[in-house]
N, C-alpha and C positions, 0 to 999 in steps of 0.2 A: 526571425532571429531572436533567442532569449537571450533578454540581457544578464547583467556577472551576478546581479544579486537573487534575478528567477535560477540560473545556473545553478548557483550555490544554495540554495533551496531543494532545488532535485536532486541537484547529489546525497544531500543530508537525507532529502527522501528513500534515497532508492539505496544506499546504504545499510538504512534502518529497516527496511523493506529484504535485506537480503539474510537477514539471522529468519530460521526457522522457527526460533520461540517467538520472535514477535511477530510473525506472522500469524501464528496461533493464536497471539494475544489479540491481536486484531479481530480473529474470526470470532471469539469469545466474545466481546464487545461489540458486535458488528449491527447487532440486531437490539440492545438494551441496554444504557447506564449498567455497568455492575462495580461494586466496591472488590479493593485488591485483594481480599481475601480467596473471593468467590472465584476471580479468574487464575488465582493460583493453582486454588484444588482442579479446577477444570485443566489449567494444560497441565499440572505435574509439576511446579514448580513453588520455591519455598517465595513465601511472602516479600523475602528481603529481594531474591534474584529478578521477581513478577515487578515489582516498583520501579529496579535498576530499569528494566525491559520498557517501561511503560516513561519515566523520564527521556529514554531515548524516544520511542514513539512518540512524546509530547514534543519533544527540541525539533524534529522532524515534521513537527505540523499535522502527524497522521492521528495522532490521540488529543484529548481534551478531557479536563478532569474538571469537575463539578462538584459544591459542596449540596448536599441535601439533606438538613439538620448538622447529625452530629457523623455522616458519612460521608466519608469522598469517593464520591464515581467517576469512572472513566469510560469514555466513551470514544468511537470510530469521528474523526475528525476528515467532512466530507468533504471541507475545503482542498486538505491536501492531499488528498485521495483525486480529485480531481484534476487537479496540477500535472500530479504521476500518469492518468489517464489520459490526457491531452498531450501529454510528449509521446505518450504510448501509441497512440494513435494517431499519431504522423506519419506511422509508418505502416500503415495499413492500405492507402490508398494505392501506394505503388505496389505493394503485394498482389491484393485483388487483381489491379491489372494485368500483375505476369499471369496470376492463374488462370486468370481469365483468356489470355492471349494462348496459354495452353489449352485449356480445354477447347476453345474455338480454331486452334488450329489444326488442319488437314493431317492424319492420321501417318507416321513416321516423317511429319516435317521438323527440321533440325534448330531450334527456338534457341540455341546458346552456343 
């Protein structure tokens, strides 16, 4: 059972998770620090709307920005990536089994 404040965390996650540009943004940073400039020109988006995007990402727990001198990077935030993927995959185990009970089951037997 998650409690109200894990709840309220994956909502904010999976919210943040459901705009297509910051999914983008996500996959841009997924792999290395980049400053906001770099991941605007990469998804198509102007500097100011790329920051909007990436505040959300941050409040969401999914991004995390870093100073490195006189640059701030942003990067994939594996904490709350992990969070999203542990409620995701609750729901896999019972999956498996239907498919499983399908494919092991006798050829026009009536599974539903």
């Amino acid at each position: 059972m998650m409690g109200a404040e894990s709840a309220a965390e994956l909502d904010l996650a999976l919210r943040a998770l459901a705009d297509g540009n910051r999914r983008a943004i996500l996959r841009a940073i997924r792999s290395v620090p980049r400053p906001v400039g770099s991941i605007a020109e990469e998804v198509g988006l102007s500097q100011q709307t790329t920051s909007h995007h990436l505040g959300v990402l941050r409040e969401a727990g999914l991004a995390v920005g870093t100073r490195q001198g006189t640059r701030h990077l942003f990067a994939v935030d594996t904490d709350g990536l992990a969070a999203v993927r542990s409620y995701l995959d609750d729901f896999w185990p019972s999956k498996l089994s239907a498919l499983k009970a399908v494919i092991e089951a006798p050829e026009g037997a009536d599974l539903g």
